[in-house]
Each structure stands twice: as C-alpha cells, then as structure tokens.
N, C-alpha and C positions, 0 to 999 in steps of 0.2 A: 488746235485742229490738226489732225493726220494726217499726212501729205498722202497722195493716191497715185501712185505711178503705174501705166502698163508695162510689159516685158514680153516679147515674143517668146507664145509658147514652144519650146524643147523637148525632147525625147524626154529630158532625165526629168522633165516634167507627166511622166504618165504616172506612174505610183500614186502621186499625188492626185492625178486627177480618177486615179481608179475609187480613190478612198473617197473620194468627194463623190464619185457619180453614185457611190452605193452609200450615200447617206440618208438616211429616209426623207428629209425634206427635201432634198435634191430632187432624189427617184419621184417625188410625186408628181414631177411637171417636169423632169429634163432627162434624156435619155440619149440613148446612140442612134444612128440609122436614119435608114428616110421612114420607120416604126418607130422610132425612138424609144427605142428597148431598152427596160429600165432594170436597174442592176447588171449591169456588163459587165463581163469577164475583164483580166488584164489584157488578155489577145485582144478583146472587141472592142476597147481601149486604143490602145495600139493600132488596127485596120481603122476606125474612124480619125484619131487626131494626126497618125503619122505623113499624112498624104498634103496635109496642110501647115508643116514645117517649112520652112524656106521661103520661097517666094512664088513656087508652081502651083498650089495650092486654088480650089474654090473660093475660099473661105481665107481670111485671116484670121487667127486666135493667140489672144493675150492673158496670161497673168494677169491680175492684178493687185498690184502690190498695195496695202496700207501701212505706211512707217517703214518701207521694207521688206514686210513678212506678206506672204502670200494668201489672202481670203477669196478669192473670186476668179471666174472664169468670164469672162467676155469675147465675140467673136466678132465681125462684120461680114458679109461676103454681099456681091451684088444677086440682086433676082433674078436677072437675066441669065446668069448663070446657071440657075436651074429654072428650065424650061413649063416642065411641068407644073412646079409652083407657082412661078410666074401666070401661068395662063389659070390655076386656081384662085389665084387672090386680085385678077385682072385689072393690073394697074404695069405691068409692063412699059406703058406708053409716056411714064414722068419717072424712069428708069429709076426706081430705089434702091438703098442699100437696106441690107435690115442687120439687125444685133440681136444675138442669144447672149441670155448671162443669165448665171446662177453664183448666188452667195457657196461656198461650201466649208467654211468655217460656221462654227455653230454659235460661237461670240462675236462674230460677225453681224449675224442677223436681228432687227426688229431694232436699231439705233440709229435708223437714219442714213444708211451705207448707199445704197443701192441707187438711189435720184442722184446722187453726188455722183457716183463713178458711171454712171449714166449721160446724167450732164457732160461729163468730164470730158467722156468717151468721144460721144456725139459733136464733140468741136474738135479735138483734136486726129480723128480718125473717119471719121464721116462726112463731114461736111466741110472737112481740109480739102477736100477731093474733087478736083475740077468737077463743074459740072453737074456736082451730087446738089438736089433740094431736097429731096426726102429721105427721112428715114423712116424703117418701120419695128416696130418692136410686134411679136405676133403670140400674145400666149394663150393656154388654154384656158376657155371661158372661167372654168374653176379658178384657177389662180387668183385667185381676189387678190392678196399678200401683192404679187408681182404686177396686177393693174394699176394698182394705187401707187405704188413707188413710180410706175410708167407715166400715169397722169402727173406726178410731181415733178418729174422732169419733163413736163412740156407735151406730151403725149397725146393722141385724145385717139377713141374709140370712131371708126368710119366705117366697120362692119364685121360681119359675123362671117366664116365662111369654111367649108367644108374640105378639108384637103386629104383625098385619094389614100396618098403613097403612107400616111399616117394613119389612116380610116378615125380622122376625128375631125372635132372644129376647132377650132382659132376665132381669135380674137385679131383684128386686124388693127394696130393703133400707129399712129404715123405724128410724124413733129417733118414741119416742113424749116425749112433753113428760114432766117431771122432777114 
C-alpha cells in the first residue's frame, strides 16, 4: 500500500496546480473564485492560492503526496470564515470545517485514492483541532464520482443547497467526529 502524506502548499507549487486546474476532469467540478472559474489562467492561480501560503491564510492547502510524488490537492478552511457561505448552508451554529479536493493526476484517478486521503485527511487535519466535530465535504450535485468516494469515507448527504456567490447548488455532506 502507498504511503499518503500532506505538504503545505508553496508558491513553486502553482505550475503544478495551474496544470491540474486546467485538466478536464478537474475543470468539470473545481475552479478558482467564489465563481469558481474553470480553466484559470497562471495569474488567477496565483491571486487564489498565494493568499493562503503561510499561516495568515482562510483556508489551509496541502499537496498530497502518494510515495512521495504529488497527485492531489486538498484544502480545509473553517465556515465561519466565510460569512456568507456560512449563512447559505445554515449550520454555522456546530461550527464546521469543510475540505475541497481534487485528484489532478490522471493515474491517480478511479483506484481507490480519494476515501483514503480523505479519511487520512479528516483525522489528521480536521478533527485534530480543538473543538472541531464536523466536517463537511460540499460538491456539486453532478459530481457522482466525488459523492461516492465522500460517502466512502464516512460522509453522508443532509442537504441540497443553493449558494449565491457561485450561482449554483451543493451538495451538503458532513461526517461528524467518532
């Protein structure tokens, strides 16, 4: 079995994730923005991941590494921290974190990756965190591929919901701490 380690994303990490956001299966459910604009330039690259280098950041975002080499992109950030979302998916009040990820290696995908560094995720980043019971994972209704890897790590579906600053819907799926 592959060992799954994170790494905090770096600048000299944008190349890399420019090439991933503009892969087609990526683009079809993950983008930049509070649009989440698909196919981004290296600049729109750059203005969304650079702000969340360090530790001042919304958001936290990690590599993730299998054996080493880099397939995926994983993020956490609290809800609270955006306001707006928070008041669209109305659970503010058991303060969540929630996790974006996207496979963007193409050998990567459809082997079972995604529940594992999920799982993985989810214990060592999420629910380490004083405090934290919830997580939520929120993808678009279409994403079948990404709901099912979600249910497999634990996930479950609590509602549908319409979010503004995107003009789409979500999928609201949460795993509450063990």
């Amino acid at each position: 079995m592959n060992d799954i380690t994170f790494r905090p994303l770096t600048r000299e990490d944008f190349p890399l994730m420019h090439r991933w956001l503009n892969n087609d299966t990526v683009a079809a459910f993950y983008g930049v923005g509070d649009d989440n604009h698909k196919y981004p330039t290296f600049e729109e690259v750059v203005e969304e991941y650079d702000a969340d280098i360090g530790t001042n950041g919304a958001s936290e975002g990690f590599l993730v590494l299998l054996s080493g080499r880099p397939v995926s992109y994983i993020q956490t950030y609290a809800v609270s921290a955006y306001p707006e979302y928070a008041a669209a998916i109305d659970m503010a009040d058991e303060d969540p974190w929630a996790i974006d990820i996207f496979i963007g290696e193409d050998d990567a995908r459809g082997i079972g990756l995604g529940p594992r560094i999920i799982e993985q995720f989810v214990q060592e980043h999420v629910f380490s965190r004083p405090g934290v019971n919830v997580a939520l994972l929120n993808p678009e209704p279409e994403n079948e591929r990404g709901r099912r890897s979600y249910e497999k790590a634990g996930f479950r579906h609590v509602k549908t919901v319409w979010i503004p600053e995107s003009s789409s819907h979500e999928f609201v799926m949460r795993r509450d701490r063990e």
